[in-house]
PDB file of N, H, CA, C and O in Angstrom:
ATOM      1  N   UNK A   1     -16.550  -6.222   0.987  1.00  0.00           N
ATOM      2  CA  UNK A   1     -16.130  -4.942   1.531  1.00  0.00           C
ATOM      3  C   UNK A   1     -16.563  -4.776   2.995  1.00  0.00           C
ATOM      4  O   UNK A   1     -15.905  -3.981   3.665  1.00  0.00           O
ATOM      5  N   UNK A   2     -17.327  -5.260   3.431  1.00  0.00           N
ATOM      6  H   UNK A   2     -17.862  -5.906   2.887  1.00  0.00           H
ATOM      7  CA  UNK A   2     -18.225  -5.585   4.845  1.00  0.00           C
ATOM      8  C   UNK A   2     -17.125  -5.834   5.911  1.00  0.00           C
ATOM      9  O   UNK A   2     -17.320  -5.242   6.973  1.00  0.00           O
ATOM     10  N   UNK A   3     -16.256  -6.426   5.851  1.00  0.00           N
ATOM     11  H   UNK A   3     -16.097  -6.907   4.989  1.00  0.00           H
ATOM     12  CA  UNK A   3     -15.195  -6.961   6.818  1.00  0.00           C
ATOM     13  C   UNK A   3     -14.021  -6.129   6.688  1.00  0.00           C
ATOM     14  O   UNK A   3     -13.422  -6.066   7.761  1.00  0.00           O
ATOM     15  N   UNK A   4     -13.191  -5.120   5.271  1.00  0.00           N
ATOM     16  H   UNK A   4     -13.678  -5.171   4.399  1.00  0.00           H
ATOM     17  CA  UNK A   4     -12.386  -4.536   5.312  1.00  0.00           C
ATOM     18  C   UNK A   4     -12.002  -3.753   6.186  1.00  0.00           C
ATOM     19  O   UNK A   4     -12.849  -3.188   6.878  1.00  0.00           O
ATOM     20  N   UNK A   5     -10.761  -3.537   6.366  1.00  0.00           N
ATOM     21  H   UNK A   5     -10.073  -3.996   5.804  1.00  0.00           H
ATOM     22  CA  UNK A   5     -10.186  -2.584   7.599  1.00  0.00           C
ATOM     23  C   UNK A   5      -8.910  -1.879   7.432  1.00  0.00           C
ATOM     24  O   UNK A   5      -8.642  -1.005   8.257  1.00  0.00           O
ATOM     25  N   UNK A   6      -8.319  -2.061   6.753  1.00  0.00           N
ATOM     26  H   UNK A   6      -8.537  -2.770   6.083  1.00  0.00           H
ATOM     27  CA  UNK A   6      -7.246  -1.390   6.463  1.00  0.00           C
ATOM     28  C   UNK A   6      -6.410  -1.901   5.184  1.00  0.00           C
ATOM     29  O   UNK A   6      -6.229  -3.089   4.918  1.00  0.00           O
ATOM     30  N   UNK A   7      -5.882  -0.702   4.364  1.00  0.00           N
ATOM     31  H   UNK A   7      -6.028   0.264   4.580  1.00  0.00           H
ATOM     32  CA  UNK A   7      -4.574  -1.069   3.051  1.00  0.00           C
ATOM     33  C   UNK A   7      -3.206  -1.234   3.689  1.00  0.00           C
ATOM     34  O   UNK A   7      -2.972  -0.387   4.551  1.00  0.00           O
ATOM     35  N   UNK A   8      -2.626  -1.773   3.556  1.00  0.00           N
ATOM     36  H   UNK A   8      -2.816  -2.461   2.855  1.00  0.00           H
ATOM     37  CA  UNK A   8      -0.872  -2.040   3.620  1.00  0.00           C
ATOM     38  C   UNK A   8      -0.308  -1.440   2.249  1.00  0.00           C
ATOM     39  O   UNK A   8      -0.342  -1.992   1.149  1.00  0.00           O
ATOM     40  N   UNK A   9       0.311   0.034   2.619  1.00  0.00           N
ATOM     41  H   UNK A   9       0.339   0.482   3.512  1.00  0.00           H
ATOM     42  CA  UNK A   9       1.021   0.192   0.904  1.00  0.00           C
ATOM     43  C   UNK A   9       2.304  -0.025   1.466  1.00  0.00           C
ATOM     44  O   UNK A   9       2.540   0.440   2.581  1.00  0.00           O
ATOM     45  N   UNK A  10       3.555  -0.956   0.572  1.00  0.00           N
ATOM     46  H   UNK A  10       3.364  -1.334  -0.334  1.00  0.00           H
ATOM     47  CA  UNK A  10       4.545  -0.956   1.071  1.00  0.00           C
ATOM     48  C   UNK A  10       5.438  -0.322  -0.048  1.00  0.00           C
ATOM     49  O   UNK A  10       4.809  -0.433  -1.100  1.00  0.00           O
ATOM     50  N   UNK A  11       6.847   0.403  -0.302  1.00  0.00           N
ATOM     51  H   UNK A  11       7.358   0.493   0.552  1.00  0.00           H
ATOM     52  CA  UNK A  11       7.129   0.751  -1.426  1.00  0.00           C
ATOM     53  C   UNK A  11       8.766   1.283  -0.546  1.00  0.00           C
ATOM     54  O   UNK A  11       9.099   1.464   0.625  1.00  0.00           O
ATOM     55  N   UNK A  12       9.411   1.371  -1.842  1.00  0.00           N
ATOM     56  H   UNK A  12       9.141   1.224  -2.793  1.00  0.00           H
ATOM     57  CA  UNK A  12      10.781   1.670  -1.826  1.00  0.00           C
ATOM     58  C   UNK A  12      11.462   1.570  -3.308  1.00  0.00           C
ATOM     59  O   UNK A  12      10.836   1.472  -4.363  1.00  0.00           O
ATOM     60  N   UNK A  13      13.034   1.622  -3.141  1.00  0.00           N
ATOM     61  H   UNK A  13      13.542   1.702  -2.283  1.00  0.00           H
ATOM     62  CA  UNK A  13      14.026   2.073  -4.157  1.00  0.00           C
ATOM     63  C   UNK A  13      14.191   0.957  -4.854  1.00  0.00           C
ATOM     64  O   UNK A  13      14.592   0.793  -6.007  1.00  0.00           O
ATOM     65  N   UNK A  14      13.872   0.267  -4.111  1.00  0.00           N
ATOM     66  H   UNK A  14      13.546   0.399  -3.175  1.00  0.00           H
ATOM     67  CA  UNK A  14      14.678  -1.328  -4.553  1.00  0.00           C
ATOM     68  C   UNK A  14      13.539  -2.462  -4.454  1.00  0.00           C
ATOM     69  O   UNK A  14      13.200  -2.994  -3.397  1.00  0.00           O
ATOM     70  N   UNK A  15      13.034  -2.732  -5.653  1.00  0.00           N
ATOM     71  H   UNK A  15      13.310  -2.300  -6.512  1.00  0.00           H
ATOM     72  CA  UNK A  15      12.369  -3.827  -5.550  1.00  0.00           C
ATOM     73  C   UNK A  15      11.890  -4.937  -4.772  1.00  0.00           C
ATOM     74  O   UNK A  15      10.775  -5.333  -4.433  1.00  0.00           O
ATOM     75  N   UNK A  16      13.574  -5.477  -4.520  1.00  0.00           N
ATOM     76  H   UNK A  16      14.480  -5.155  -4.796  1.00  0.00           H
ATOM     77  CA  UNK A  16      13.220  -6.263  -2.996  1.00  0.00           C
ATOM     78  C   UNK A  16      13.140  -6.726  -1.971  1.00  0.00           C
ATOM     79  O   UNK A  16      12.896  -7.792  -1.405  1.00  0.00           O
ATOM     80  N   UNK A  17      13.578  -4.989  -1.670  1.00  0.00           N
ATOM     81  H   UNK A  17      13.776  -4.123  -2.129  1.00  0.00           H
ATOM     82  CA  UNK A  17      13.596  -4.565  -0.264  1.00  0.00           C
ATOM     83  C   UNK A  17      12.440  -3.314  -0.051  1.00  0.00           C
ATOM     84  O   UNK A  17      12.907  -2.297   0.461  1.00  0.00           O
ATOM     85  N   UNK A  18      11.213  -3.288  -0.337  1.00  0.00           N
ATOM     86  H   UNK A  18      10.833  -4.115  -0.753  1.00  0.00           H
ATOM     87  CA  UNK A  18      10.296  -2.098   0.099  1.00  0.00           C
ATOM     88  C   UNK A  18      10.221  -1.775   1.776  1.00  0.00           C
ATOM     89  O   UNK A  18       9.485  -2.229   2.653  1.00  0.00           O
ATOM     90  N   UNK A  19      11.119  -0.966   1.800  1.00  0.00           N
ATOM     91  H   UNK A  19      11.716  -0.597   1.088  1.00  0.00           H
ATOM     92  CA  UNK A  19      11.466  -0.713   3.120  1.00  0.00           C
ATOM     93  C   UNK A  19      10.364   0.143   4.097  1.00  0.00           C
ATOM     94  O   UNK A  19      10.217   0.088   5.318  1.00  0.00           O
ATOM     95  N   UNK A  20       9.529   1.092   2.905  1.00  0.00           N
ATOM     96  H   UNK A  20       9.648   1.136   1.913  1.00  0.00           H
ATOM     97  CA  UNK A  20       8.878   1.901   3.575  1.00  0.00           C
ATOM     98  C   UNK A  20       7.354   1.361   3.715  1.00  0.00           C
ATOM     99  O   UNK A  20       6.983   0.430   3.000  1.00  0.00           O
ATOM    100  N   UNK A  21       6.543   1.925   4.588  1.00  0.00           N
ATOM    101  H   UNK A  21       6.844   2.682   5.169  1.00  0.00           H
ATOM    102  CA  UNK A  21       5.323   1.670   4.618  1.00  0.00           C
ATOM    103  C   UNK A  21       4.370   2.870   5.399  1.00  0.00           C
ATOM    104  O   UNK A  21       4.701   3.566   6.358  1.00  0.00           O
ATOM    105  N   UNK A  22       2.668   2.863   4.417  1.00  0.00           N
ATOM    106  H   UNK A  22       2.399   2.297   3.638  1.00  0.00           H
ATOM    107  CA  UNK A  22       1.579   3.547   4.879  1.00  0.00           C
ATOM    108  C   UNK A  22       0.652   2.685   5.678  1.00  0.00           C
ATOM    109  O   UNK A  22       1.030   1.522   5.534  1.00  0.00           O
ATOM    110  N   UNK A  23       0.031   2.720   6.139  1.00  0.00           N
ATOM    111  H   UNK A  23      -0.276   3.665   6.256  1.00  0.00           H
ATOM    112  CA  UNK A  23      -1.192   2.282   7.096  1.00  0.00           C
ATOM    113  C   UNK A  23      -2.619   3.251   6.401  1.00  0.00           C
ATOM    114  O   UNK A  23      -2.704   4.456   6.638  1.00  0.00           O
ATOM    115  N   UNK A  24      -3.382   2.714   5.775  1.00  0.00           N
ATOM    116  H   UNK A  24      -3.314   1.736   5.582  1.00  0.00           H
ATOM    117  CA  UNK A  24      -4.259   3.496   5.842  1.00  0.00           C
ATOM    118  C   UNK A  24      -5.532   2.549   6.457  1.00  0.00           C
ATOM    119  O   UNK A  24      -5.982   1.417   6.276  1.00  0.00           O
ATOM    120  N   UNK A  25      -5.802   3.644   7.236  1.00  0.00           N
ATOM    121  H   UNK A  25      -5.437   4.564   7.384  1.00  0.00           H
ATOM    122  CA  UNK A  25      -6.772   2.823   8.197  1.00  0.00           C
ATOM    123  C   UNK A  25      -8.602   3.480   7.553  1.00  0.00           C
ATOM    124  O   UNK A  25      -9.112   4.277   6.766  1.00  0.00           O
ATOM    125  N   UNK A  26      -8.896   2.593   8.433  1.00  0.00           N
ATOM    126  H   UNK A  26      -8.481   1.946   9.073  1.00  0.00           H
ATOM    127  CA  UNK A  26     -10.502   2.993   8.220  1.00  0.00           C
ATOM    128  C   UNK A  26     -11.047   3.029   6.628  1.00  0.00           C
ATOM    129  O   UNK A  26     -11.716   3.927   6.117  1.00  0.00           O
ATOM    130  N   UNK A  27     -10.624   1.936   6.069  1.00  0.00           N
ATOM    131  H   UNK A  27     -10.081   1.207   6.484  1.00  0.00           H
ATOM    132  CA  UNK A  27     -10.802   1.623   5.205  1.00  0.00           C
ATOM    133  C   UNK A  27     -12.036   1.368   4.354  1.00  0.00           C
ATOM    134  O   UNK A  27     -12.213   2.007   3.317  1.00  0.00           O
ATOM    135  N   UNK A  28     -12.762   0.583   4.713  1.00  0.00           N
ATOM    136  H   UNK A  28     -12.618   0.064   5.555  1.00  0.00           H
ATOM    137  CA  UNK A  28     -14.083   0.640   4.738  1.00  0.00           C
ATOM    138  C   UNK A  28     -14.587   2.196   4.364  1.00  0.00           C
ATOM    139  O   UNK A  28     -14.762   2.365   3.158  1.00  0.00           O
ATOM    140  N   UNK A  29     -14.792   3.117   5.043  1.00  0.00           N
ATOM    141  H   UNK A  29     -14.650   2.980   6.023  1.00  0.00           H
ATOM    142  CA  UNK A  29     -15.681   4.088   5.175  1.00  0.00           C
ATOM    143  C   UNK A  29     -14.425   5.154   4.310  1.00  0.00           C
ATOM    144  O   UNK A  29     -14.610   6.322   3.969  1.00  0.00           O
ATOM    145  N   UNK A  30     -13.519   4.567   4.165  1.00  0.00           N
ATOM    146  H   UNK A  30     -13.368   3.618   4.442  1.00  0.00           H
ATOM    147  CA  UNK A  30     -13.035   5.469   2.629  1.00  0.00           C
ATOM    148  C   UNK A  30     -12.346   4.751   1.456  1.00  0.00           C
ATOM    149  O   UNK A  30     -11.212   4.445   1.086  1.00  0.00           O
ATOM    150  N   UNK A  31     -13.877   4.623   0.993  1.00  0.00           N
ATOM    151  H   UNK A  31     -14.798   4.872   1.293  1.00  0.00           H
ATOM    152  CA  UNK A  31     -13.381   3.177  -0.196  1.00  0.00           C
ATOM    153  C   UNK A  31     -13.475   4.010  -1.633  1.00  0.00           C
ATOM    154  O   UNK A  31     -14.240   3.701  -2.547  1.00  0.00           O
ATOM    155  N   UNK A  32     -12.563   5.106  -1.652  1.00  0.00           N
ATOM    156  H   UNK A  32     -11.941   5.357  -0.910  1.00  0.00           H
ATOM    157  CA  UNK A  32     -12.278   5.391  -2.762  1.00  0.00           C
ATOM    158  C   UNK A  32     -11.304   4.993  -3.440  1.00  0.00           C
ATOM    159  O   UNK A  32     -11.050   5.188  -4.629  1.00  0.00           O
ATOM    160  N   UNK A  33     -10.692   4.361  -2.576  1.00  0.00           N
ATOM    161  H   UNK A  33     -10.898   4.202  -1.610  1.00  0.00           H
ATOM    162  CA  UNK A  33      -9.627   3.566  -3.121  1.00  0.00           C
ATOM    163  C   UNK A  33      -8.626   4.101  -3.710  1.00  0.00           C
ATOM    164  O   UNK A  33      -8.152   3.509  -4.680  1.00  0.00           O
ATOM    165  N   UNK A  34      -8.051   5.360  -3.269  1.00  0.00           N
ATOM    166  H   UNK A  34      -8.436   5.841  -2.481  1.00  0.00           H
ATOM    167  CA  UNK A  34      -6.598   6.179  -3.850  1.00  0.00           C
ATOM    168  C   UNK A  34      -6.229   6.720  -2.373  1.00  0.00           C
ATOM    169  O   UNK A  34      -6.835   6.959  -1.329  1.00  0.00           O
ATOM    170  N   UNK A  35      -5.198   6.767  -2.750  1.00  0.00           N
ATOM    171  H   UNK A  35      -4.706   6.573  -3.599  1.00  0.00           H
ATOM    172  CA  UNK A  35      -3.854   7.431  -1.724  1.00  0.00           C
ATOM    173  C   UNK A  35      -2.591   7.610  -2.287  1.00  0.00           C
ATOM    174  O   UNK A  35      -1.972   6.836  -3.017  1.00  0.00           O
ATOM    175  N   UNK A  36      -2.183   9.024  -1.754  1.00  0.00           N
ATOM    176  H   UNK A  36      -2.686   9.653  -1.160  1.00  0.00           H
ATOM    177  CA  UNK A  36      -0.953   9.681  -2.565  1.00  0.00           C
ATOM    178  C   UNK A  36       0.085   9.740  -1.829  1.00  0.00           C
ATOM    179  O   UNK A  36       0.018  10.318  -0.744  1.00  0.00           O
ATOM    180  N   UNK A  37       1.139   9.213  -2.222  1.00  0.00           N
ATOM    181  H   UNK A  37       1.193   8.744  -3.103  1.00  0.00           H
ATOM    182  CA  UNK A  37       2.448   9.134  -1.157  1.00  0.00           C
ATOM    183  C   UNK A  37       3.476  10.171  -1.898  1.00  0.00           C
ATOM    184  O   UNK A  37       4.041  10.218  -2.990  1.00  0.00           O
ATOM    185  N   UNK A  38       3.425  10.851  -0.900  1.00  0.00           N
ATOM    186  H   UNK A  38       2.966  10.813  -0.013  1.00  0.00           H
ATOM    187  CA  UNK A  38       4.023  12.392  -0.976  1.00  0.00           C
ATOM    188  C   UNK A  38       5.468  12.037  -0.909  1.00  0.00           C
ATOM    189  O   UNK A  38       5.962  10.968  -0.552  1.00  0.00           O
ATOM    190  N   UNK A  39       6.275  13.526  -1.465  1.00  0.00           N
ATOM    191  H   UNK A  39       5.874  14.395  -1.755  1.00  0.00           H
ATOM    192  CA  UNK A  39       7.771  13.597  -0.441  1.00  0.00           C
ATOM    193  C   UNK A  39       8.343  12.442  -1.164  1.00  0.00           C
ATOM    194  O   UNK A  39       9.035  12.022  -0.236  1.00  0.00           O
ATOM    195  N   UNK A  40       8.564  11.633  -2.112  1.00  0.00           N
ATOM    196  H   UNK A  40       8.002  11.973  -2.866  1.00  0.00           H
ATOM    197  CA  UNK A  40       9.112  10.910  -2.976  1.00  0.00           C
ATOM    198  C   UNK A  40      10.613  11.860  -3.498  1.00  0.00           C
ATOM    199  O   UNK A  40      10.545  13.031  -3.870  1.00  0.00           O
ATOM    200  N   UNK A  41      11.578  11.262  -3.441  1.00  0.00           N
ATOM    201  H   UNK A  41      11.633  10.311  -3.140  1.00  0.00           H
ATOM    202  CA  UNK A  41      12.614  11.595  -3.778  1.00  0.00           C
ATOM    203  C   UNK A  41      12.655  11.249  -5.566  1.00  0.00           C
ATOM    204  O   UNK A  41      11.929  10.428  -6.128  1.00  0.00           O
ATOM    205  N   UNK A  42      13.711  12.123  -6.232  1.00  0.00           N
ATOM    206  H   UNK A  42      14.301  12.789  -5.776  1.00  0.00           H
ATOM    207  CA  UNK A  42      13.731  11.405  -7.366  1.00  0.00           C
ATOM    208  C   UNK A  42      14.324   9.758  -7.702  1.00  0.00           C
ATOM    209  O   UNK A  42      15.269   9.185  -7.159  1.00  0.00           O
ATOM    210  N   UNK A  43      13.534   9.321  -8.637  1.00  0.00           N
ATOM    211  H   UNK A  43      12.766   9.787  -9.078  1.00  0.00           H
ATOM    212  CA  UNK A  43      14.074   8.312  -9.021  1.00  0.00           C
ATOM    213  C   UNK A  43      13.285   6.862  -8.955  1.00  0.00           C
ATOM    214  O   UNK A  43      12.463   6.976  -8.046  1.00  0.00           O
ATOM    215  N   UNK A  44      13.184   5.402  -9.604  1.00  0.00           N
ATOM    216  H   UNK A  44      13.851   5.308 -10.342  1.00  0.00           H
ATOM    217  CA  UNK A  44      12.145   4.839  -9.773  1.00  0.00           C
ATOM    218  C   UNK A  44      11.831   4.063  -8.063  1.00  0.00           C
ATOM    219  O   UNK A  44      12.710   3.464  -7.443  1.00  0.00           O
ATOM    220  N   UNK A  45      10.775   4.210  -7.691  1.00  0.00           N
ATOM    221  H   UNK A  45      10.061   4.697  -8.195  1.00  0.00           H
ATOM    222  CA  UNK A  45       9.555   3.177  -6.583  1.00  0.00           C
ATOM    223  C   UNK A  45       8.694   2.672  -7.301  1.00  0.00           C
ATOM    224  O   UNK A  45       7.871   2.916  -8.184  1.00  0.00           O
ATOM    225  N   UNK A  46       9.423   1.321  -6.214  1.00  0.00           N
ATOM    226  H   UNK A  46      10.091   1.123  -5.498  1.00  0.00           H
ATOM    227  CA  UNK A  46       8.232   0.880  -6.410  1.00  0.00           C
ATOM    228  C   UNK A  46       7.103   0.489  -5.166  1.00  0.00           C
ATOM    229  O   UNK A  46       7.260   0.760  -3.976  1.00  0.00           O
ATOM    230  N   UNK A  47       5.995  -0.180  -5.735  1.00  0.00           N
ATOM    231  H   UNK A  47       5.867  -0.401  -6.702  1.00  0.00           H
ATOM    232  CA  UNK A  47       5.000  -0.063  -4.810  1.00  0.00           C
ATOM    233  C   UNK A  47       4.302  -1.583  -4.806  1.00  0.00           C
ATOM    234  O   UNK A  47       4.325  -2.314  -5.796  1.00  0.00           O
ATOM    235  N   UNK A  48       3.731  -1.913  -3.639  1.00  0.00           N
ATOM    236  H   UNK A  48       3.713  -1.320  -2.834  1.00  0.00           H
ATOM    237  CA  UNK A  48       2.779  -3.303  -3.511  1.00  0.00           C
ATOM    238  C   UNK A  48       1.894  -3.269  -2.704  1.00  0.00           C
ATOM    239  O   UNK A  48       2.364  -2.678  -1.733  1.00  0.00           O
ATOM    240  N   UNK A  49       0.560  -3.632  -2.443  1.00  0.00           N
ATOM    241  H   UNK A  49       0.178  -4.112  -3.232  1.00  0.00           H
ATOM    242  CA  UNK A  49      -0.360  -3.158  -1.317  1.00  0.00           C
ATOM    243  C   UNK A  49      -1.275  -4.558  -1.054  1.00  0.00           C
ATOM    244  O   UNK A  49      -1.484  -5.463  -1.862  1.00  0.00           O
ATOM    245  N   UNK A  50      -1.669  -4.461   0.100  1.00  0.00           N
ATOM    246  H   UNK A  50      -1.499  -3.726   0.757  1.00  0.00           H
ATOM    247  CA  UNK A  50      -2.262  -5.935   1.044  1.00  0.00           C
ATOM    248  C   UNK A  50      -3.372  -5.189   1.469  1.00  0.00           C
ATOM    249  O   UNK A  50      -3.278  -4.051   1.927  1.00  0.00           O
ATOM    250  N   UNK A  51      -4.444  -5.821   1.324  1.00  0.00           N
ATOM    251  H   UNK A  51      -4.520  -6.746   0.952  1.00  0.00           H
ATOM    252  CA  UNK A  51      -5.793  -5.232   2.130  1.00  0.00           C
ATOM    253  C   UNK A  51      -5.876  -6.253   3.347  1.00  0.00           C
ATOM    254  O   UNK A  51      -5.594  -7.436   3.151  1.00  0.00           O
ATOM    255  N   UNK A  52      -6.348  -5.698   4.885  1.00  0.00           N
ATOM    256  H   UNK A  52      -6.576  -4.737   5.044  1.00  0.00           H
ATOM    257  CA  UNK A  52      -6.104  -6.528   6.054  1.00  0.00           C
ATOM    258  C   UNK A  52      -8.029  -6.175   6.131  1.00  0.00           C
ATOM    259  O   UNK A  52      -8.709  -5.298   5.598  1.00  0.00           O
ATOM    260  N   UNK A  53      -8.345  -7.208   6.955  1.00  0.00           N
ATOM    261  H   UNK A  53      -7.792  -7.920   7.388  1.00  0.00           H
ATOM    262  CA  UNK A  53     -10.015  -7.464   7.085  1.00  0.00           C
ATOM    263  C   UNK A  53      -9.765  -7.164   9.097  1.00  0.00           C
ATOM    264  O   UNK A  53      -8.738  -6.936   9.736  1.00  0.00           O
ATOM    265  N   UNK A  54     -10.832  -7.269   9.425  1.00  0.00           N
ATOM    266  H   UNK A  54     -11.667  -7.454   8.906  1.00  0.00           H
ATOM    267  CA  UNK A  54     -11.524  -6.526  10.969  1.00  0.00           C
ATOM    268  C   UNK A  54     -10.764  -7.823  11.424  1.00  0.00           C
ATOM    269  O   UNK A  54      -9.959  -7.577  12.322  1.00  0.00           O
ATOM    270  N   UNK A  55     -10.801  -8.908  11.107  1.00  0.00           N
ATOM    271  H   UNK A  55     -11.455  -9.108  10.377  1.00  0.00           H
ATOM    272  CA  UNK A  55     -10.221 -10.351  11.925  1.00  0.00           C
ATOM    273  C   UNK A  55      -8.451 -10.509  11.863  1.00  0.00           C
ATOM    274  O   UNK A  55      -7.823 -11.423  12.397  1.00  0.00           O
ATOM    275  N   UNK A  56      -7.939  -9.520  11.172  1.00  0.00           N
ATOM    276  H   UNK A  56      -8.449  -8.778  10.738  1.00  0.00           H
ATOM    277  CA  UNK A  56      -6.455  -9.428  10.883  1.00  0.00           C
ATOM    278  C   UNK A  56      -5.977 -10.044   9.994  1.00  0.00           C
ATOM    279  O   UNK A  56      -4.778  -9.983   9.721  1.00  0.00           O
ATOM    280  N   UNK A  57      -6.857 -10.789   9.343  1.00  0.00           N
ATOM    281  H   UNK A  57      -7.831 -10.838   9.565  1.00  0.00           H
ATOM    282  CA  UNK A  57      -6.283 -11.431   7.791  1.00  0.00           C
ATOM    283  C   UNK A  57      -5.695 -10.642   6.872  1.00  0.00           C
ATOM    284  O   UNK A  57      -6.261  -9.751   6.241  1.00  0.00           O
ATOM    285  N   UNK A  58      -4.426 -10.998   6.779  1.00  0.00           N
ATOM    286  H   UNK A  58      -3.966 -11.723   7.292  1.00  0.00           H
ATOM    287  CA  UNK A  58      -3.752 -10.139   5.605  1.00  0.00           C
ATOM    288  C   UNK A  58      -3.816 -10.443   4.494  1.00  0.00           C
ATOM    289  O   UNK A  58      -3.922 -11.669   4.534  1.00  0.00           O
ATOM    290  N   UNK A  59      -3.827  -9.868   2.602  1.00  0.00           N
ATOM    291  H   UNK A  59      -3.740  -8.872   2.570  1.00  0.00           H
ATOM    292  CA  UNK A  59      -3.722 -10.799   1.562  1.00  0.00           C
ATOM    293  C   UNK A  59      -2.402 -10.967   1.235  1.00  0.00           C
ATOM    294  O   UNK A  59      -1.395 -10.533   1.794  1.00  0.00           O
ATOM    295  N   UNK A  60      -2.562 -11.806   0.038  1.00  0.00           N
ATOM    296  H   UNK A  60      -3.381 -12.158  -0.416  1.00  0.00           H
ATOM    297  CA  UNK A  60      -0.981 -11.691  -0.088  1.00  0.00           C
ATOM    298  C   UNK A  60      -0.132  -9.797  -1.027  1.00  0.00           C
ATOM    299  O   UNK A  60      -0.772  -8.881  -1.544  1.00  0.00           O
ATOM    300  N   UNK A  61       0.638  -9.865  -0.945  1.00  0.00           N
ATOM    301  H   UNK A  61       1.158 -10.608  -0.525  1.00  0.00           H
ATOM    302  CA  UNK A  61       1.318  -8.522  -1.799  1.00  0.00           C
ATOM    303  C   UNK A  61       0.559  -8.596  -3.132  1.00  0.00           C
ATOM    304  O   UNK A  61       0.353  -9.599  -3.816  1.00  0.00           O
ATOM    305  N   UNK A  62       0.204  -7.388  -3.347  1.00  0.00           N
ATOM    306  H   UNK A  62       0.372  -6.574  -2.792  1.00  0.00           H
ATOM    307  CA  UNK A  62      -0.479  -7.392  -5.165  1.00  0.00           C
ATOM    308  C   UNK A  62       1.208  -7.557  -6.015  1.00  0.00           C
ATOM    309  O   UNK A  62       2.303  -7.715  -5.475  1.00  0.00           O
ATOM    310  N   UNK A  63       1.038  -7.501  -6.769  1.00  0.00           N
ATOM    311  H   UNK A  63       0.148  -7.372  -7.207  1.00  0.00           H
ATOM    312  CA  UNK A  63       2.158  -7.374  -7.653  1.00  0.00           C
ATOM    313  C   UNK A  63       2.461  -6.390  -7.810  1.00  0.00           C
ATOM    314  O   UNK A  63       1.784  -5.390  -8.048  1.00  0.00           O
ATOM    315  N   UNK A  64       3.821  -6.555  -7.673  1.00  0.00           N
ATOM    316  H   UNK A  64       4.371  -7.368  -7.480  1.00  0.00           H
ATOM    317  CA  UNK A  64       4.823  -4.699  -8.083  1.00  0.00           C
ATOM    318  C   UNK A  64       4.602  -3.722  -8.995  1.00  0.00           C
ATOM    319  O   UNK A  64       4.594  -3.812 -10.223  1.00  0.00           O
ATOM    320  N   UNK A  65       4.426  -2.793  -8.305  1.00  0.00           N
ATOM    321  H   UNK A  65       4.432  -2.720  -7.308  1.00  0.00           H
ATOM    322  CA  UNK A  65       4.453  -1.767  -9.813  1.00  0.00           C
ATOM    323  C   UNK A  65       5.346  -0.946  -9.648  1.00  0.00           C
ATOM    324  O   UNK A  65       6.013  -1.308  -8.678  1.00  0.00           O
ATOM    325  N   UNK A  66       5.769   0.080 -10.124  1.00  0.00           N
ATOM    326  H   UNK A  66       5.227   0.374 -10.912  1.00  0.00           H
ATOM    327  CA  UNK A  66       6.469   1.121 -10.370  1.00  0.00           C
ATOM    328  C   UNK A  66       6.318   2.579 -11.101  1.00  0.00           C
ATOM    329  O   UNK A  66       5.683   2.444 -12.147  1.00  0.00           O
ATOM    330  N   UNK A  67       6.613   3.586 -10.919  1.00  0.00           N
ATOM    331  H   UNK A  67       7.129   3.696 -10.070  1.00  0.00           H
ATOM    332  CA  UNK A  67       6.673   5.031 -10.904  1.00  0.00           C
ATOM    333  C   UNK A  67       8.135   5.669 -10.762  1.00  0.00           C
ATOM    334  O   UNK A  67       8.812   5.504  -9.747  1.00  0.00           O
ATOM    335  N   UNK A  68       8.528   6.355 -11.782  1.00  0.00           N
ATOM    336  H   UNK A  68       7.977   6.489 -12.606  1.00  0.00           H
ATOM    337  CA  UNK A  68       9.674   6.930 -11.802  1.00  0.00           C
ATOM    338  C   UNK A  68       9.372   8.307 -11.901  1.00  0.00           C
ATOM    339  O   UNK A  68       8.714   8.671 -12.875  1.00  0.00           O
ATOM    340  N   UNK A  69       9.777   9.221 -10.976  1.00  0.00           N
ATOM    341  H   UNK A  69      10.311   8.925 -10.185  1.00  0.00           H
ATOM    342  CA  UNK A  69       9.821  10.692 -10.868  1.00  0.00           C
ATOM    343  C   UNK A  69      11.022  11.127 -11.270  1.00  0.00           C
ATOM    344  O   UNK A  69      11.277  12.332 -11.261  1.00  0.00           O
TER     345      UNK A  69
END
């Protein structure tokens, strides 16, 4: 956790095209580890997220999930 720096949430309509994306920065010093992505239209997203470290290392995509409103 020493080196973390930021989440990559990426998410959209279509599986595999996640068009949209959050930045949550300052990661480290808010390691509660939730974030709520508002303003969702109806209908199923999905979602995948990359943790980036202070040196810019990205991971790879977690695996897809999904949420239908």
């Amino acid at each position: 956790m020493a080196e973390l720096d930021q989440y990559v949430i990426r998410y959209g309509q279509d599986a595999d095209n996640l068009s949209e994306q959050v930045v949550v920065t300052n990661a480290q010093a808010d390691a509660e580890m939730s974030y709520e992505v508002s303003g969702l239209a109806d209908g199923t997203w999905f979602f995948t997220i990359q943790v980036q470290d202070t040196n810019g290392l990205i991971s790879e995509p977690s695996d897809i999930v999904s949420k239908t409103i």
